[in-house]
N, C-alpha and C positions, 0 to 999 in steps of 0.2 A: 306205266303206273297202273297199279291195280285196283281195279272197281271199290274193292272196300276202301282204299287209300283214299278214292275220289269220294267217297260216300262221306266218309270222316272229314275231308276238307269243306267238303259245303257246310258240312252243318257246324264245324266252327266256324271258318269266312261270315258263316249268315250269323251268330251268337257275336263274333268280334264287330261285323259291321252295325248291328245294333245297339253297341256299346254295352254287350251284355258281359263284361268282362270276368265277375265274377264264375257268371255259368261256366263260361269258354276254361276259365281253372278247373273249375268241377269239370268236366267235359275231359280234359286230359288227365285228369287225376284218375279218374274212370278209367277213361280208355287204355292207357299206358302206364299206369303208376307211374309218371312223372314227378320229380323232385320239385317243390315249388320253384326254385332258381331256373329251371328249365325251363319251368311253364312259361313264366315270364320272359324268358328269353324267344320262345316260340310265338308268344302274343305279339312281341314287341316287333317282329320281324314280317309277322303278316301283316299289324296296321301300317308300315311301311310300304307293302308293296303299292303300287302302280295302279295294276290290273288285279282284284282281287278273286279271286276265283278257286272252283276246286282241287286244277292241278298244280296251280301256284302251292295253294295251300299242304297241300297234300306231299310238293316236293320240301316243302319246309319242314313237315313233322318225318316223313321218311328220311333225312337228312338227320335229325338228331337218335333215330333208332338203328341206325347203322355205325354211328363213332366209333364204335368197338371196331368194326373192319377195318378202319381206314389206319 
């Protein structure tokens, strides 16, 4: 995973663990021109995780930027 990858997971991880959930939309709307449907699907699957952290996070949003490949 790649440093920016990881950079971008901390700082939603830390936006979502604060319950900052609004920003964490802004934050990917930014980052990615994300669809709102996505967004939500991106938030819903980090406050799931377990262990919340940056490469968790990080493999969740690289996950939905790659669909086209798969």
């Amino acid at each position: 995973m790649s440093a920016i990858w990881k950079n971008h997971g901390a700082n939603l991880a830390d936006m979502i663990n604060g319950n900052k959930e609004t920003q964490a939309h802004l934050y990917l709307e930014q980052l990615m021109l994300f669809p709102v449907d996505i967004q939500d699907r991106i938030i819903e699957e980090i406050s799931q995780l377990s262990l919340c952290n940056s490469d968790a996070v990080a493999e969740i949003i690289s996950s939905y930027t790659m669909q086209e490949l798969r």
